[in-house]
Backbone as numpy.savetxt, mean C-alpha at the origin, in Angstrom:
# Nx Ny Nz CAx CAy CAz Cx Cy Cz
-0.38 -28.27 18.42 -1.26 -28.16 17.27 -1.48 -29.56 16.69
-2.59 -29.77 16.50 -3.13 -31.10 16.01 -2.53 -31.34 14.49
-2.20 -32.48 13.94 -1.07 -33.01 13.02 -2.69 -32.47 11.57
-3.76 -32.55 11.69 -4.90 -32.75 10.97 -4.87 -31.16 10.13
-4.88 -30.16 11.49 -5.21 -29.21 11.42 -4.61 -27.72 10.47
-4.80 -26.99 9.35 -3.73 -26.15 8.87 -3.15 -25.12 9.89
-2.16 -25.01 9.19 -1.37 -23.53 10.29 -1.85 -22.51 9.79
-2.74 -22.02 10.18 -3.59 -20.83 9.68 -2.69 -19.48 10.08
-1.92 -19.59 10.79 -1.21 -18.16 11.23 -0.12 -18.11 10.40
0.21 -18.92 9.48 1.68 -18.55 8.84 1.16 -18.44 6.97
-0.57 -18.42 7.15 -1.08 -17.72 5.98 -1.21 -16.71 6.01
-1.13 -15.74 6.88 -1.54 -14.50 6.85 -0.31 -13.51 6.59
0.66 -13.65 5.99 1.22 -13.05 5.28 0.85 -12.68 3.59
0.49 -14.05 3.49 0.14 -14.21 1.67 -1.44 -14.07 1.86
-1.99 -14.16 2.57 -3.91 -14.08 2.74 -3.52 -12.37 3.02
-3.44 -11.76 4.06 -3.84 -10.28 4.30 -3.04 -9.30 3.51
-1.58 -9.67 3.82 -1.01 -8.38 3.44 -0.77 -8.66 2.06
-0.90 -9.06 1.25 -0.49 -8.95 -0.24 -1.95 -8.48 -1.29
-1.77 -8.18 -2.32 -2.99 -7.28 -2.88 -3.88 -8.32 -3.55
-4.94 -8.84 -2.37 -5.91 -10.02 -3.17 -6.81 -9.26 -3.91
-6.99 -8.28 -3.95 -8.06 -7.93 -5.09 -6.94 -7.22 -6.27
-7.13 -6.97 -7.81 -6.79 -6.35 -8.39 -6.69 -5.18 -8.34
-7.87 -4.74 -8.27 -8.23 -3.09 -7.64 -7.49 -2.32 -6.53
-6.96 -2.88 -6.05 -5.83 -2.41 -4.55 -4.82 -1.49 -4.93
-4.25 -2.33 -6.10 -2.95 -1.98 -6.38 -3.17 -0.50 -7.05
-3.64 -0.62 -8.02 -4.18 0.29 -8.76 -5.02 1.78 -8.28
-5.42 1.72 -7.25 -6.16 2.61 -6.48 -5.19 3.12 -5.51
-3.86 2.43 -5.22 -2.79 2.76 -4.49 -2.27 3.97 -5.38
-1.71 3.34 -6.25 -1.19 3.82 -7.53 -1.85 5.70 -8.23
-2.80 5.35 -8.09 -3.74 7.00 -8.48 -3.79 7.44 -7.64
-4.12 6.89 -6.52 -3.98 8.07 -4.74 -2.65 8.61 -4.65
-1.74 7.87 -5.15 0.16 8.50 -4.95 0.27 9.72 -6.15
-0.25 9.47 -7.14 -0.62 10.50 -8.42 -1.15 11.39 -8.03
-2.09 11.29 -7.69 -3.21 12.22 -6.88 -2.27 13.52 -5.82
-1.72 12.71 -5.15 -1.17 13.00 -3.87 0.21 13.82 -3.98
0.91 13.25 -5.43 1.67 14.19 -5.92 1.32 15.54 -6.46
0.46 15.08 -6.92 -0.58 16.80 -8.11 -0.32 17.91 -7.11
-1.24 17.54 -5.88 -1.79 18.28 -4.98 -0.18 18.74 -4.10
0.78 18.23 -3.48 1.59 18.30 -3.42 2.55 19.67 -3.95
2.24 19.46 -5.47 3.04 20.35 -6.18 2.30 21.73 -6.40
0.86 21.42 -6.32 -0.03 22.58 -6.50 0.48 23.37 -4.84
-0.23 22.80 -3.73 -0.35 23.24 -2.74 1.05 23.47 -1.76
1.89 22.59 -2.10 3.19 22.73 -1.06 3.14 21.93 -0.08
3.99 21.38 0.63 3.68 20.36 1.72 3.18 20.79 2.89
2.65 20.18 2.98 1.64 20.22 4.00 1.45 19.19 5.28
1.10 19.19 6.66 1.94 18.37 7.32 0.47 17.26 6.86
-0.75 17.36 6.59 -1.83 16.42 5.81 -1.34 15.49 4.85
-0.75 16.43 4.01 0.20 15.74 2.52 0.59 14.56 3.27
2.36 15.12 3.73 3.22 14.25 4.26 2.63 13.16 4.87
1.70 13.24 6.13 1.51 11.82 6.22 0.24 11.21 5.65
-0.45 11.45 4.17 -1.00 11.08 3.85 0.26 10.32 2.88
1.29 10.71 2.20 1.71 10.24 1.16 3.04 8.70 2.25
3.48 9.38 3.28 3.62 8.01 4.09 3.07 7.25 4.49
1.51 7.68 4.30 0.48 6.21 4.49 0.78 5.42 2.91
0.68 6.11 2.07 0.20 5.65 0.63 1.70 4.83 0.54
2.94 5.86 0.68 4.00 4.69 0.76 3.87 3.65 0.87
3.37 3.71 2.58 3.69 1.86 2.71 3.09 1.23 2.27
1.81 1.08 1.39 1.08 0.82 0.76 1.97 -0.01 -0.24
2.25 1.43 -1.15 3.32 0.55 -2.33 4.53 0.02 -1.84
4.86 0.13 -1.04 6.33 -0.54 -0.53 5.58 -2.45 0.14
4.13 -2.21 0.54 3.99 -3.41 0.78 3.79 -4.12 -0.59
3.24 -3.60 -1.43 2.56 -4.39 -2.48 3.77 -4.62 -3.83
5.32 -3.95 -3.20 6.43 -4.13 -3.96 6.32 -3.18 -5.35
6.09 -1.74 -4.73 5.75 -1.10 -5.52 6.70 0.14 -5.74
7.78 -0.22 -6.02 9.23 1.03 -6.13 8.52 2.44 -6.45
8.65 3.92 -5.41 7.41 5.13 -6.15 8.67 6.33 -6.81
10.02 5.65 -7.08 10.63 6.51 -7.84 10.20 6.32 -9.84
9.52 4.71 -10.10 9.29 4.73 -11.31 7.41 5.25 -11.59
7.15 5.87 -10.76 6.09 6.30 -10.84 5.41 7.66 -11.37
């Protein structure tokens, strides 16, 4: 790698995976709300479940603990 050039691959921790828009977090946040409602209305469901382990990792990436939620 040229001495000039940035290390563009060891940005993409802090460039992709972290929540560059405001709106991310927050839209995480009401989909897990959401996702609980329905949850409690409907019963689990195997849709639920891995909709709410998508939404997990979501908040687990964005350092988002979903027991204070």
């Amino acid at each position: 790698m040229p001495a000039n050039k940035r290390p563009r691959r060891l940005n993409y921790s802090v460039n992709k995976k972290g929540p560059i828009w405001g709106t991310k977090v927050s839209k995480a946040i009401g989909h897990y709300q959401k996702l609980q409602e329905r949850v409690s209305f409907e019963g689990e469901t195997k849709w639920l479940q891995n909709a709410m382990q998508i939404v997990g990792v979501k908040l687990k990436k964005y350092g988002i603990k979903t027991n204070t939620l």
